[in-house]
N, C-alpha and C positions, 0 to 999 in steps of 0.2 A: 484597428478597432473601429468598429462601427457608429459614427458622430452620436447616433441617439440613444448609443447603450452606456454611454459613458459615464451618464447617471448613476446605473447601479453598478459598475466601475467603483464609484466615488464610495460608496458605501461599504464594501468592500475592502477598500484602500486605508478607509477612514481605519477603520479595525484592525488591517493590517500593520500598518503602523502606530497603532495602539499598543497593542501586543507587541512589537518590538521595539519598545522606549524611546517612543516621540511622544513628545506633547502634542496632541492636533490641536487642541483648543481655539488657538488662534484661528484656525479654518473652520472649525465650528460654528465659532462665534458670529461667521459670516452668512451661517444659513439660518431663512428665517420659515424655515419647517423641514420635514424627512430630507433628507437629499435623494430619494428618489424622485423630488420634484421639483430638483434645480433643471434647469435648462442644459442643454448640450455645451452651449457655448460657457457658462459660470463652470459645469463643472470640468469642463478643460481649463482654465483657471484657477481652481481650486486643486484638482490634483497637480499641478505644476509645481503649487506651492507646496504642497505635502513630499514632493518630489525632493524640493531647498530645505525642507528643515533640515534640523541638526539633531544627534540620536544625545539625549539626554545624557550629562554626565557621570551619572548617578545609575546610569542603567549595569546592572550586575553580571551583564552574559557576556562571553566573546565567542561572536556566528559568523566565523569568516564563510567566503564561497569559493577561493578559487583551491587549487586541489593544494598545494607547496604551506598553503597557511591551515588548512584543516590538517593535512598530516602531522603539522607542528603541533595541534590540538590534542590529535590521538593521544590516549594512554600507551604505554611501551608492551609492543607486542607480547604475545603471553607464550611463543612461541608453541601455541594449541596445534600444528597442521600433524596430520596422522592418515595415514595411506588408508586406504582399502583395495580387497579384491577385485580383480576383476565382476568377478558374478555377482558379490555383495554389492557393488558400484552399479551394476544394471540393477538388480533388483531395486535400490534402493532410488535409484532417479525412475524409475517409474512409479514407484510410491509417491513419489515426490509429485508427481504430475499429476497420478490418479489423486491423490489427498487435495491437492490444488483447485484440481474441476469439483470436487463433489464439495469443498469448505464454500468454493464460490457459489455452487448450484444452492446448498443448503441457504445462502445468505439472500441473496437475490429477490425471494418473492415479498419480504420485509425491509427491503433498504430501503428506508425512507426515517430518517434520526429524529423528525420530529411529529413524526406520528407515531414509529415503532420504540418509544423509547423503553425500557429495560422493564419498566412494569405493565407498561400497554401490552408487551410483548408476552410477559409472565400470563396474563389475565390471557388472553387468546390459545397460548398455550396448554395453560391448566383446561379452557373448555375443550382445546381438542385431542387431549389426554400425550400433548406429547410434553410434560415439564417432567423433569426436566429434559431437553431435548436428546432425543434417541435414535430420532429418525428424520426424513424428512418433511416438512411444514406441510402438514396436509389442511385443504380447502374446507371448511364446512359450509355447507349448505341446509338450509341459506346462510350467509355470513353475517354472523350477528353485529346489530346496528352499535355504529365507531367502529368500526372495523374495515378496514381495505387493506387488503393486496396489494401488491405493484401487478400491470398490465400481464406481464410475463408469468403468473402464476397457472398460467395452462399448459406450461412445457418446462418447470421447477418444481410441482409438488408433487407428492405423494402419490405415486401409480400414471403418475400425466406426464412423465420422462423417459426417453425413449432412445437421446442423444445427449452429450454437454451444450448445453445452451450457448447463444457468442454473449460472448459481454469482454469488453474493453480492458479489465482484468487479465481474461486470458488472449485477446489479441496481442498483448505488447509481452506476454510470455512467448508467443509463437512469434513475432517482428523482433524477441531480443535475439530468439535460437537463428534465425533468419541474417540479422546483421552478423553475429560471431563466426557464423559459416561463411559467409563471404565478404568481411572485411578484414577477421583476425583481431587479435586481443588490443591489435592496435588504434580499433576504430575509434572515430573523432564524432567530437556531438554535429557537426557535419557531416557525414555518415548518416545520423540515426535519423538528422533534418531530410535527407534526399530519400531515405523508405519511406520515412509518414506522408511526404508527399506522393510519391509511387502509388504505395498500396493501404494507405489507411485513410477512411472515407472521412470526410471535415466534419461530416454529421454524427460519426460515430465518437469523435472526440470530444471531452467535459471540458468545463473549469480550465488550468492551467495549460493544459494541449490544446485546448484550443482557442485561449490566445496564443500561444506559440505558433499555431499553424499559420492564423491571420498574420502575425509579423513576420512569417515566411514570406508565405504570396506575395504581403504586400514588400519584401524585398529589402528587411532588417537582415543581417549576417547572424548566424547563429550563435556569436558571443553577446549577443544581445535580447535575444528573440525571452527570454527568462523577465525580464528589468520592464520591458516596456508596456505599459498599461497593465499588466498581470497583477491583480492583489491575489493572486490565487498561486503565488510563489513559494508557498510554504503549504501547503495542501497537501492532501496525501496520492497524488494526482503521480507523483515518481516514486514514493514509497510502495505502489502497486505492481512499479516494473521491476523491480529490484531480484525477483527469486531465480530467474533463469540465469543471474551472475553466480549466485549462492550454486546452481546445479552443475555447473560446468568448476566451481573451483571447489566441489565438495572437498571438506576435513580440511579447506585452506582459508577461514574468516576474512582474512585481514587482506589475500588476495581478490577474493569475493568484492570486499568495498571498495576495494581503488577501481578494480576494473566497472565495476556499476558506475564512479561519479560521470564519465562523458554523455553518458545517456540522462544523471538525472542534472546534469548544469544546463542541458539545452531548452528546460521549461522550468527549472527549481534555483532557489536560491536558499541560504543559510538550512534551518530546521529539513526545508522541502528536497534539500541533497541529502543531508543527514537521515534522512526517514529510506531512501533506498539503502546508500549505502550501510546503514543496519541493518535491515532488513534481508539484504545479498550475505552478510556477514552470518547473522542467525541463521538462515537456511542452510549456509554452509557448514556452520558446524551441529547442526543437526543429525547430520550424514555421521558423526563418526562421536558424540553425546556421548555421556554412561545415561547419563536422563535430560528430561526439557530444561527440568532447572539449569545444569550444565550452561544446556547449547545458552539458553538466556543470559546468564551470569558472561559467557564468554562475549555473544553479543554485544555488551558494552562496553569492551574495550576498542569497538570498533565504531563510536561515535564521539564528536568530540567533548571534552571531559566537562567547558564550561560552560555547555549548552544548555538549551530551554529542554530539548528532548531529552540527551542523557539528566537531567532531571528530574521529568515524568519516571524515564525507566527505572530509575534508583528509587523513586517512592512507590511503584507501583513492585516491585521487588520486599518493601520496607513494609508493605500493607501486607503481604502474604507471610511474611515473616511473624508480625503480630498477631498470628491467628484471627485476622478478621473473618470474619463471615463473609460469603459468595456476595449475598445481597447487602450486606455492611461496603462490599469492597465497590460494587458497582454504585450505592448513595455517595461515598468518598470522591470516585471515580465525578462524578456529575458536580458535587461541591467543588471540587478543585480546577475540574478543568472545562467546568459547563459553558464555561465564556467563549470558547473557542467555537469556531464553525462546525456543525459535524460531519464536515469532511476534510477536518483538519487535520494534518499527521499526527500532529504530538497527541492529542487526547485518544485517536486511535491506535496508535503505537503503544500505550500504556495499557487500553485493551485487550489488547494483545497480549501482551505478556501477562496480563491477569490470566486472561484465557488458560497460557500455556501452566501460569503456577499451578492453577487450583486444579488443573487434568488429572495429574498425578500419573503423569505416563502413558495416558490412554488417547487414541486416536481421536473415538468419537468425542471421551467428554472435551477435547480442546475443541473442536471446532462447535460441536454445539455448545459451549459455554461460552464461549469467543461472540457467536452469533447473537446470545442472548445479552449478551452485554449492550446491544443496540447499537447505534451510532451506524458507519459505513461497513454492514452487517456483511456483504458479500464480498468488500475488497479485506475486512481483516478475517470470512474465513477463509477466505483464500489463500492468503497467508500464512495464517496459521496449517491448516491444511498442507503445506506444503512443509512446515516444519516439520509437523507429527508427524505425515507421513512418510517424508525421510529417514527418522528416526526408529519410526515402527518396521517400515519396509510393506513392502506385500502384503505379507502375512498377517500383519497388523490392523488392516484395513478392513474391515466387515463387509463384503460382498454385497449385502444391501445397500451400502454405501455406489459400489461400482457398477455393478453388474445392470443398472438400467442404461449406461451410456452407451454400451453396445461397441465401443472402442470409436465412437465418433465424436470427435471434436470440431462445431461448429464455430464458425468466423467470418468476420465484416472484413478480413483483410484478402486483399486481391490475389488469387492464386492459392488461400492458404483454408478454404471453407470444406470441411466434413476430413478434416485430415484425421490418420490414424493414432489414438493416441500409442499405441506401442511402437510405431515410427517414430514420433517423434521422441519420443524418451530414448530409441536407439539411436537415431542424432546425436542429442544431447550428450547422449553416452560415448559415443565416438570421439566428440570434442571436449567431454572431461579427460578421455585419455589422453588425447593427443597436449591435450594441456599440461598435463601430470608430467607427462615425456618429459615435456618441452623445457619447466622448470626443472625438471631433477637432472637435466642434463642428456637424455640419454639419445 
């Protein structure tokens, strides 16, 4: 970590273990304004000590990290796994991939949590006649005053897409399909440290990967590279890489989230593992669903039971149940969990699954209803997106959705830019078989 960043480190931290049942106070007490304008050196002291506390006795959750203490967490399998055909299994991991690029392309030109929040987003919407959303975020011009974009809205919106745009989402989909090819189900989050240093740029990595990377370089061992200076531990920063585990163990959950934890321990701890490995869990039984509710319901037998996330997901299931209203459920949504960063897993992961309840089966309405929930607008429709569209298949998918990518899928990672997306969904498809084989013995 860099001496003079460690300030907003500190504030950061301070929150982090807030939200996970420390007292900070006592370090509090020590600043005499923002902690963005402690000194370098105070707040390397001061996170030291937030380092020593102790997790309050009274605190109600138990968030282990290492994989032997989370399985013990799990609920007891539900024994969900269900085969599919071969051609049902291609078809459907390309859905899976096409639904992926177009949730993240939809999300993208609006990621920004505190300015696109759920009704800023509504109001911009309604003027450019796409609420509720149908298609993709088209630009107006001029763009009326409060209002902005993210930079990338010349190659995300509406008629101005020509390819899948790269974004960080779908690099670490194309670096998961990349490590399983050439490491095997056996890879170590050693493994996943030596590609991101290979082929993923420093500058392309956020928040938790990139402190991770920094405590590469600078020569932490990967069992640690998660712990050190990172408040951004619990982020949704590995809940983002989690789907390419779900595509290769499709209709097998519970395989899905073991094989995801190496990847998300090398930059995640407690919630911040738990939001992959649900995540790889959902996607996988997407594939083989009677409907979304299903795959979600199954979902959460694949995080652990006395978590902060399984949680979220259980109330965010419990609001859909009581017939709340879309925009009743997104005010709840901000009441309960507006405290969190918003690029936090858990208030996105609940998103999320809002998304998928109120879709009602349908491709589009999950990702645009997903999207319009606000918060990190492009990693949860990506997500989603990749549920639905596992579940939908092809067929399911609206061509306006697809048909502007041209079958190109652009990337920051080295070796892997303008790749085909129907290659790489036959990839992936080659290694869900070989997978399948491999468990069933044959």
């Amino acid at each position: 970590m860099e001496f003079s960043d460690l300030p907003a480190v500190l504030v950061h931290e301070l929150a982090q273990r807030r939200e996970s049942g420390y007292d900070v106070s006592a370090v509090e007490a020590q600043l005499d304004g923002p902690p963005t304008q402690v000194n370098p050196s105070s707040a390397r002291e001061l996170l030291d000590q937030l380092a020593d506390l102790p997790r309050s006795p009274d605190w109600p959750y138990v968030e282990p990290s290492s994989l032997p203490e989370i399985e013990a967490e799990l609920p007891a399998s539900t024994g969900f796994e269900r085969p599919l055909g071969a051609a049902e299994l291609r078809d459907r991991i390309e859905a899976a991939w096409l639904g992926r690029c177009a949730g993240n392309c939809l999300g993208k030109p609006v990621e920004n949590g505190p300015h696109w929040t759920h009704e800023h987003l509504r109001s911009y919407l309604e003027m450019s006649g796409n609420y509720p959303i149908t298609d993709y975020i088209r630009r107006l011009d001029p763009m009326p005053e409060g209002f902005v974009l993210n930079a990338c809205w010349n190659e995300t919106t509406k008629g101005r897409i020509t390819y899948t745009p790269r974004d960080d989402d779908l690099d670490y989909t194309l670096l998961g399909l990349h490590i399983l090819e050439s490491k095997g189900l056996d890879y170590t989050a050693a493994d996943v440290a030596g590609e991101w240093l290979l082929r993923l740029p420093y500058h392309l990595t956020y928040t938790a990967e990139r402190v991770t990377y920094r405590n590469l370089v600078n020569g932490i061992e990967p069992v640690r590279t998660a712990v050190v200076d990172n408040p951004y531990r619990e982020w949704i920063g590995a809940q983002i890489r989690g789907d390419i585990f779900g595509y290769v163990c499709a209709g097998r959950p519970r395989d899905a989230a073991l094989l995801a934890y190496q990847d998300a321990a090398l930059s995640h701890v407690g919630n911040g593992i738990y939001g992959e490995m649900w995540a790889a869990a959902l996607v996988a039984a997407a594939f083989t669903a009677g409907s979304l509710r299903e795959a979600v319901e199954e979902s959460l037998n694949h995080v652990p039971r006395r978590s902060r996330l399984a949680e979220a997901l259980r109330w965010a299931v419990e609001v859909r149940d009581a017939r709340t209203s879309w925009d009743d459920a997104l005010t709840r949504l901000q009441e309960r969990y507006g405290h969190y960063h918003w690029v936090h897993t858990i208030n996105n992961a609940a998103a999320c699954v809002l998304g998928l309840l109120y879709a009602e089966d349908d491709y589009s309405s999950a990702i645009g209803l997903t999207v319009q929930a606000g918060l990190d607008t492009d990693s949860n429709g990506a997500t989603v997106g990749s549920v639905a569209g596992a579940f939908a298949g092809r067929g399911g998918i609206s061509r306006h959705w697809t048909s502007p990518f041209a079958d190109t899928l652009r990337s920051g990672l080295h070796g892997f830019d303008r790749s085909s997306i129907r290659d790489v969904a036959g990839r992936t498809f080659a290694l869900a078989r070989t997978y399948a084989s491999r468990r069933a013995g044959v």
